[in-house]
C-alpha angles and dihedrals in degrees: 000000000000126000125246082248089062089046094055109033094048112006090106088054102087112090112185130164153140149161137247106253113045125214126218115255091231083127136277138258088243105048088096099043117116113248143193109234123214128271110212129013128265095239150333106328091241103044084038087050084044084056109054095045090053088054104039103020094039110159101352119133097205127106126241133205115276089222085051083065094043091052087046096051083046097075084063103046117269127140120227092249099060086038087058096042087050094051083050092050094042082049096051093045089057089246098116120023108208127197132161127263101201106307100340131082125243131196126193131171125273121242085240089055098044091049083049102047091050094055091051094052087051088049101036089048092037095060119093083013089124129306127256128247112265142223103198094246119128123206117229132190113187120185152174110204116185110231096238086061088056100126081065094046093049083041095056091041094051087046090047096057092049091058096042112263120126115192101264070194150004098293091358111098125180146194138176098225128079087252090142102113093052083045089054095047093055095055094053090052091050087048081232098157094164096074133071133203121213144156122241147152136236109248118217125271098051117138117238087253084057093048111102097229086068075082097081116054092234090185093057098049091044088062095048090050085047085059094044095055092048091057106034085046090060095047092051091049085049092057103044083052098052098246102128129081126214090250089056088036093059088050104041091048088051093053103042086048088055093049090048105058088046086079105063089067091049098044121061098191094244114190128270096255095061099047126087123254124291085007092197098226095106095050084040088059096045097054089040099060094039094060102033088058094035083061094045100097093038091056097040092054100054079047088056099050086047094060097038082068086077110012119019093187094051095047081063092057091050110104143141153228147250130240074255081059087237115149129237133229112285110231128261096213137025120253124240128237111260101256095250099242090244094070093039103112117248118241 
């Protein structure tokens, strides 16, 4: 079983998607086409190596080369020192376990990473998905926690956002949604005893500054999940028309994953009676899911031809995973490195 801690702190790493008709990884048109790498990585190197485990290695017991994972954090950017440092902190957390194959080092995922990252992808793809029905009850935590007590208080704030709640006022959090018994159970985790959880509505006669949902900045998030649209919409565009290699594919699933499951923390899923008009999550979802498996093959791929550096037959056991978090064929074959143009030889 996993604690509420692990919940919190990983369970928006996973990133698994596909699409419904699968190609065959023969090579594609773009494997040869000139790209502009990245400048910068996505995020942190061990959250981003938990990532794309999670997405390419979903589910798999064997170990890979540790090399394999320091080629693979180098499309983003990483140099081999933090990828290494990275491998070294996963390892101490009990999130890789890491042994040695002869003279080389190999990595795999824990069973505790693997239980977490599978939460996060049922959360992460769960979420837009559509809204609950809802009693018009709202859940509220209100709490007085000494400062030098602060690492708890962090600790339950942190906890609050990633169910949903937003502080209404200074040490009064709440959320639209009956989340009172996992609140409960985090206190008593904490060992927070000066805080109570209750239910309660709104009465009549209360001004729009006095409502809960003025919580949440809606305009703001309105505009971030009008970004996100525009972006995600011309990937999306770039990829039906056959514009995007595998090498800008592995990196653009990764990042519109990581700007996707930002959302569940800034969005409570308020129901549909206290948001504006035409709120954009559901077009934010669709778009989503259709980019994120449209680029599903073309990733995998680049991370195939990573892995077959240092292990051929396990490149062919690399895959990935729709937005259904259904899995596709695994290869027959390992693909081979685009030939650089400057070795290609000249007619």
């Amino acid at each position: 079983m996993l604690n509420d801690h692990d919940r919190m702190s990983f369970a928006t790493l996973v990133t698994v998607v596909d699409i419904q008709s699968y190609p065959g990884e023969a090579a594609f048109p773009s494997d040869d086409a000139l790209t502009i790498r990245p400048v910068g990585v996505v995020q942190r190197p061990p959250r981003l190596l938990l990532t794309l485990l999670g997405d390419y290695w979903w589910q798999r017991t064997e170990s890979l080369p540790s090399a394999a994972l320091v080629a693979l954090l180098a499309e983003f950017g990483v140099s081999d020192s933090a990828a290494r440092a990275a491998l070294s902190r996963l390892t101490r957390n009990k999130l890789l376990v890491t042994s040695k194959s002869g003279r080389r080092t190999v990595v795999r995922l824990s069973e505790r990473a693997a239980q977490i990252l599978d939460e996060g992808g049922r959360h992460i793809f769960s979420f837009g998905r559509g809204t609950q029905p809802w009693d018009g009850m709202w859940s509220l935590v209100a709490f007085s926690i000494p400062e030098h007590n602060r690492a708890a208080r962090d600790a339950l704030r942190k906890q609050l956002r990633w169910l949903g709640f937003a502080p209404l006022y200074d040490a009064l959090w709440v959320a639209p949604r009956d989340h009172v018994i996992e609140v409960v159970s985090q206190l008593a985790e904490l060992g927070i005893t000066t805080a109570t959880a209750f239910r309660a509505t709104t009465v009549p006669g209360i001004g729009p500054e006095g409502l809960p949902q003025r919580a949440w900045d809606l305009d703001n998030l309105h505009d971030r999940y009008d970004s996100f649209i525009a972006h995600t919409e011309r990937l999306r565009d770039r990829t039906l028309a056959g514009r995007m290699s595998p090498v800008e594919a592995l990196v653009a699933r990764t990042r519109v994953m990581d700007e996707w499951r930002a959302f569940p923390g800034l969005d409570p899923d308020l129901p549909g009676e206290l948001l504006p008009d035409a709120w954009p999550r559901t077009a934010a979802r669709e778009l989503f899911t259709a980019a994120y498996d449209l680029l599903g093959p073309l990733a995998a791929h680049r991370v195939r031809q990573i892995i077959a550096r240092y292990s051929p037959e396990l490149a062919m056991r690399a895959t990935y995973h729709s937005s259904e978090l259904k899995t596709a064929p695994a290869m027959a074959t390992p693909p081979a490195e685009p030939i650089p143009l400057a070795a290609r030889p000249t007619r």
